[in-house]
C-alpha positions as CSV (number, residue, x, y, z in Angstrom):
1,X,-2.5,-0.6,15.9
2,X,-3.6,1.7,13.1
3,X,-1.3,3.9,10.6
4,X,-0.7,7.1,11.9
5,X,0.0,10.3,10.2
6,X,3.3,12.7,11.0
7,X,4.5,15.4,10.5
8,X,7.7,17.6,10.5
9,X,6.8,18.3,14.2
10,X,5.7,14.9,15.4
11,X,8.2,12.6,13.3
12,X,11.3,11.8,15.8
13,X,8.4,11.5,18.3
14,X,6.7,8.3,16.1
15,X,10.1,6.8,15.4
16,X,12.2,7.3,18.4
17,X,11.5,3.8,20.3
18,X,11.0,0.6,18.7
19,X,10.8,-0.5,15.1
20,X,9.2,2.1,12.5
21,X,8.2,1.7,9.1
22,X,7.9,5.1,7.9
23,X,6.2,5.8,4.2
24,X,7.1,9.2,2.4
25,X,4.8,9.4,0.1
26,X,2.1,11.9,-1.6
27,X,-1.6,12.4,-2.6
28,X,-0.6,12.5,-5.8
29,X,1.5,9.7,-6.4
30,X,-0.1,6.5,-8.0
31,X,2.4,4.1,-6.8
32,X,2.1,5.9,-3.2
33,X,-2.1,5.0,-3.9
34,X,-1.1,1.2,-4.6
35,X,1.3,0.7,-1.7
36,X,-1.2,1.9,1.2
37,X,-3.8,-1.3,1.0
38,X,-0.6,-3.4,1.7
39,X,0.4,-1.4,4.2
40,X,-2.9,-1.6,5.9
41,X,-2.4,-5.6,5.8
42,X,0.8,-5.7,6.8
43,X,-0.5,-3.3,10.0
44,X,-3.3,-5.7,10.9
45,X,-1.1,-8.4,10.6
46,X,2.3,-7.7,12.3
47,X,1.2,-3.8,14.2
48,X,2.0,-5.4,17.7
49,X,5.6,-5.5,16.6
50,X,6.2,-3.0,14.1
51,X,4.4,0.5,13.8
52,X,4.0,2.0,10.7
53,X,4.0,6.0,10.3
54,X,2.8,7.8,7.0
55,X,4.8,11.3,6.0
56,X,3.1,13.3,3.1
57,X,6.4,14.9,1.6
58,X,4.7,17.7,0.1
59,X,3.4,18.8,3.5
60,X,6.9,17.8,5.7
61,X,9.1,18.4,3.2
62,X,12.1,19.4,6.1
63,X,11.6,15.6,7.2
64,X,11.8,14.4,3.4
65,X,15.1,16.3,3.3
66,X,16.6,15.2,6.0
67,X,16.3,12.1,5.4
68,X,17.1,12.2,1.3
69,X,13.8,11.3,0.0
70,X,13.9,12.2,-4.0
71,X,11.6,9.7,-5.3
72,X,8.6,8.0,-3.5
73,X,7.1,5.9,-2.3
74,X,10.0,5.9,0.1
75,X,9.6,3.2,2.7
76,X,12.6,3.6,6.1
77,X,12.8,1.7,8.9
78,X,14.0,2.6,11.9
79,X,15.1,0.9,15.0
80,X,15.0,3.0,17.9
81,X,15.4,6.2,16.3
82,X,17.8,5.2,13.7
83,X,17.3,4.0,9.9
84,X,18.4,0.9,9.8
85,X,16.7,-0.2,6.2
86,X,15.5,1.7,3.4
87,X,13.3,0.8,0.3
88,X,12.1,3.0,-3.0
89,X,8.9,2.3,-5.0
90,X,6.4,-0.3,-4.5
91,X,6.9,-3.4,-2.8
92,X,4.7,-6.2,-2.8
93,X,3.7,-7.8,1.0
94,X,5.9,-10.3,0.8
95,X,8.6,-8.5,0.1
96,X,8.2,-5.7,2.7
97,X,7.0,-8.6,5.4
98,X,10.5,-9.9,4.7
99,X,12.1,-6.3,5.4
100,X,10.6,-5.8,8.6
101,X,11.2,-9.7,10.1
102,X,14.7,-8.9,10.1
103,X,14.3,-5.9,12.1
104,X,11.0,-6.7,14.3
């Protein structure tokens, strides 16, 4: 399964069944830039079970607000439409592999 890009429109489409991992995050942003290779990894690895969105907060910022995103990378998971974890700043694989086992 590959990352997919939402927006403000298509957002509680993406993450309204199943587990989410949803990444608000922004061109700009260098820790945004260092989390997406191990988000790609992480979505070649485990994609059958979890499916990972990416939100560009500067674009969607309605989404970013409902939600409370004031710093990113912000990484949420939901379950079925609902967050059920939430993360700020880089994570290493590991670390976010461990996140989403509990959930997936």
């Amino acid at each position: 399964m590959a990352i997919t890009n939402v927006t403000d429109q298509s957002f509680a489409t993406e993450t309204g069944s199943g587990v989410v991992l949803a990444d608000f995050w922004a061109p700009w942003c260098g820790p945004c830039k260092m989390i997406a290779p191990v988000l790609e990894e992480l979505d070649s690895e485990i994609g059958d079970k979890v499916k990972i969105v990416k939100i560009d907060v500067d674009e969607n910022q309605e989404t970013a607000g409902k939600f409370g995103v004031m710093s990113i990378p912000t990484l949420l998971v939901f379950k079925d439409g609902e967050v059920v974890d939430k993360v700020v700043g880089f994570q290493p694989k590991e670390a976010l592999a461990e996140l989403l086992s509990k959930h997936a």
